[in-house]
C-alpha positions in Angstrom: 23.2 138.6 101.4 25.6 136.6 99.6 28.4 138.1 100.3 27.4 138.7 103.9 27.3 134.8 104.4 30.5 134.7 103.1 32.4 136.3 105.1 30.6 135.1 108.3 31.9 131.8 107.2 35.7 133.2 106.6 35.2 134.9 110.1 34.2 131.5 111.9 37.4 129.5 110.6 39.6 128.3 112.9 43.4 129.8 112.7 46.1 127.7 111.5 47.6 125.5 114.4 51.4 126.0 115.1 51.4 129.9 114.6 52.4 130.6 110.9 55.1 129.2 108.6 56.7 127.4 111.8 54.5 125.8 113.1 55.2 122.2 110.7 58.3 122.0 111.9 59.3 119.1 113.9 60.3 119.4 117.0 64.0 117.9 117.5 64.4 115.5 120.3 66.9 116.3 122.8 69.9 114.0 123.0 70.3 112.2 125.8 73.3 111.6 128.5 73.2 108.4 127.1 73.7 109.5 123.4 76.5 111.6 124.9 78.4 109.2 126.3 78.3 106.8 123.6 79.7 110.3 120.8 82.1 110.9 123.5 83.5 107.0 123.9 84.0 107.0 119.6 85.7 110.2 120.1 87.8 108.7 122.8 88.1 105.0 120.7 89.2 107.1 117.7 91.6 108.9 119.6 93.1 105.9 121.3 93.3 104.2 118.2 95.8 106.8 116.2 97.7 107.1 119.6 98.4 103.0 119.5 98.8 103.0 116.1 101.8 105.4 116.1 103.2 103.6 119.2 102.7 99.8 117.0 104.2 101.6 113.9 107.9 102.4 115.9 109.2 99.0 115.5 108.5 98.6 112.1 110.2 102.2 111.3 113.2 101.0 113.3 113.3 98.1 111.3 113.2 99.7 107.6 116.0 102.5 109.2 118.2 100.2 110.3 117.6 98.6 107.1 118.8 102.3 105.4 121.4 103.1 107.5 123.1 99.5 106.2 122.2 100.4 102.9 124.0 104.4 103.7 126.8 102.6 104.4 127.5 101.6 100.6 130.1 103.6 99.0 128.3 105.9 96.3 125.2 106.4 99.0 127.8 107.6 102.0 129.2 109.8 99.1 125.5 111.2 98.0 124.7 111.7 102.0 128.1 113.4 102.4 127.2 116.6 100.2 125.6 119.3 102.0 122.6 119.9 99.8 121.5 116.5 98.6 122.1 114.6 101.8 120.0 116.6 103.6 117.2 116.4 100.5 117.9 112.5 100.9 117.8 112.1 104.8 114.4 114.2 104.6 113.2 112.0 101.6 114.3 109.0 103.5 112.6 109.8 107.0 109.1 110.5 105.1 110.1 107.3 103.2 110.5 104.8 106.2 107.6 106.5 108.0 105.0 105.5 105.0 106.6 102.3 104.2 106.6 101.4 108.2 102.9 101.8 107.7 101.9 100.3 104.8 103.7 97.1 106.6 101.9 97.6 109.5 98.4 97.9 108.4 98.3 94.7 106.1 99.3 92.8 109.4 97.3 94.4 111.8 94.0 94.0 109.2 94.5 90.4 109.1 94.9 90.4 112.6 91.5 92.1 113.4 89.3 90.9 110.6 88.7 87.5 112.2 87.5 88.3 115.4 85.4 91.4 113.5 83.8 89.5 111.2 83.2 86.7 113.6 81.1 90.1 115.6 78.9 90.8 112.1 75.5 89.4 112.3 75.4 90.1 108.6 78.6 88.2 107.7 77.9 85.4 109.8 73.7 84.9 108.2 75.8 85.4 104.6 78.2 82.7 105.5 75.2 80.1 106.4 72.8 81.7 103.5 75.7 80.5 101.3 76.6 77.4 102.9 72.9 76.0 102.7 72.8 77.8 99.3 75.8 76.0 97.5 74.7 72.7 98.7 76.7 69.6 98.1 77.9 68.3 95.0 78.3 65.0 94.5 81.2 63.0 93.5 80.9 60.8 90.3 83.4 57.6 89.5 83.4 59.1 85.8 84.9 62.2 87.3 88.4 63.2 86.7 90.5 64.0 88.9 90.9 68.0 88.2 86.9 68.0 88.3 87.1 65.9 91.4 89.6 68.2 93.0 87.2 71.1 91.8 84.1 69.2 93.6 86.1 69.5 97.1 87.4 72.7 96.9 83.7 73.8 96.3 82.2 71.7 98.9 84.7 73.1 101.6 85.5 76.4 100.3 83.7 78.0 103.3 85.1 76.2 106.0 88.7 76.3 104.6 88.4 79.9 103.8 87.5 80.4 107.8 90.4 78.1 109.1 92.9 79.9 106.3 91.5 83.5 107.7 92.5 82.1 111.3 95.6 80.6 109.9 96.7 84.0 108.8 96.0 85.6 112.1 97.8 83.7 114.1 100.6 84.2 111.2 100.3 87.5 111.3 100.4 87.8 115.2 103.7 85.5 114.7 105.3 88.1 112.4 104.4 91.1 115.0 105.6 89.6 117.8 109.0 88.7 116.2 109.3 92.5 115.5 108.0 93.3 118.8 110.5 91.4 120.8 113.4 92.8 118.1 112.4 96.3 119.5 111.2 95.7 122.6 113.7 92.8 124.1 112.4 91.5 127.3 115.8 91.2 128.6 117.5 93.8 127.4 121.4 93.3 126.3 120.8 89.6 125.9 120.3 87.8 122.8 117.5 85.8 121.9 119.0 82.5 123.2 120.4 83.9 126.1 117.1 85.4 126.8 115.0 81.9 126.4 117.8 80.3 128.4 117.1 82.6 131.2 113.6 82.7 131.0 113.5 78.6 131.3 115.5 79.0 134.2 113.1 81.3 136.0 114.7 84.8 136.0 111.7 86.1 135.4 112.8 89.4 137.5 115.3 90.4 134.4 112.8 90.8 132.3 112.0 94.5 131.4 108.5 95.6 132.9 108.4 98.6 130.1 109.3 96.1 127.5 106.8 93.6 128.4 104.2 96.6 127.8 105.1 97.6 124.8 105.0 94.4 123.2 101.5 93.3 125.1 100.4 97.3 123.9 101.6 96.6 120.3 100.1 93.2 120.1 96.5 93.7 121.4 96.0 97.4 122.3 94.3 98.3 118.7 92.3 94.9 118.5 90.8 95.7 121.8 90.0 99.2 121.0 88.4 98.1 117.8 86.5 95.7 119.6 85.4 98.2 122.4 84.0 100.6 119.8 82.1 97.7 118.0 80.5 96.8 121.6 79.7 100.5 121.9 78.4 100.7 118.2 76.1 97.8 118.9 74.6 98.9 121.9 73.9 102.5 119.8 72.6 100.4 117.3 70.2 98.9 119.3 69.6 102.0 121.5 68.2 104.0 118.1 66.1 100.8 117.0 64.3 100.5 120.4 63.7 104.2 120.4 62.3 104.1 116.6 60.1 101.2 117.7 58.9 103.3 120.7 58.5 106.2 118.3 
């Protein structure tokens, strides 16, 4: 009778729900057009990015080989570049060489060009900046003081607010620097020299001025930092898109 009861009761049990060893799994969610859109504009930002970066790199190569064909023109280097073997070792050495040292130029500047405007774009940065400001607090300045622990008191009291106004100070330095280099390589009038070309600039011959040019310094200047911005906007909105739909969840 016992064992009768028993397997009644095994009998009676309801199956396991999903349908064997798959049925835990979760079920993925499909991704959206949305979701698509937003993959394919990094895709597209990346892509944009390394093609304007090469382009922003050019003046700066042209600058360090101009820079090595006045230093080829020195008596023992003409003689080195003249043999068959090693000149063609050293032209090869010396293309890969102005290509990385071109870049390692041009990132520095173009870093201190973005980071203001990125870091004014981070929520996080900008809560640490006040968390620290309110943190630090004010210290006081005493009569007994002297005047290096005076100095000291400043610095501290205004270190936040001079270290913003120095990171802006080094943008617009940096944008200085770029656009000397830009308007080296990309002359808005070309054939004239920089003083002929202010000259007839404040004269109004504004049709001289190189159309191509004008692009390629505006495309050096800007075309990354607006990229880089574009993709933080889109980044954002992803951001926020996977936070409503987690809330939802």
């Amino acid at each position: 009778m016992a064992l009768g009861n028993k397997g009644a009761s095994n009998s009676s049990s309801p199956p396991p729900s999903g349908g064997g060893l798959g049925g835990n799994k979760k079920k993925r969610k499909p991704v959206g057009l949305l979701q698509i859109l937003i993959y394919l504009l990094y895709a597209g930002g990346g892509a944009a990015i390394v093609w304007f970066a090469s382009m922003n790199i050019a003046p700066y190569k042209a600058l360090l080989s101009n820079a090595g064909v006045e230093m080829a023109k020195n008596g023992f280097m003409a003689f080195l570049m003249w043999l068959p073997l090693v000149g063609n070792i050293l032209r090869f050495l010396g293309n890969a060489t102005v290509w990385i040292g071109a870049m390692l130029i041009w990132l520095p500047i173009q870093i201190v060009e973005v980071l203001p405007g990125v870091l004014w774009r981070s929520p996080q940065f900008l809560s640490a900046v006040i968390a620290a400001n309110d943190s630090n607090g004010y210290v006081a300045l005493k009569d007994n003081d002297g005047m290096a622990v005076k100095s000291a008191k400043r610095a501290l009291n205004n270190f936040i607010d001079s270290f913003l106004k120095n990171l802006w100070l080094y943008c617009i330095g940096a944008y200085l620097l770029d656009l000397a280099i830009c308007a080296w390589y990309y002359p808005l009038i070309p054939g004239a020299s920089w003083d002929k070309t202010v000259t007839l600039l404040m004269l109004g011959q504004w049709r001289r001025i190189s159309t191509t040019n004008l692009f390629g310094i505006i495309s050096t200047l800007f075309a990354v930092e607006i990229v880089i911005h574009v993709l933080i906007t889109v980044w954002m909105l992803h951001k926020f898109i996977r936070g409503s739909a987690k809330k939802s969840a």
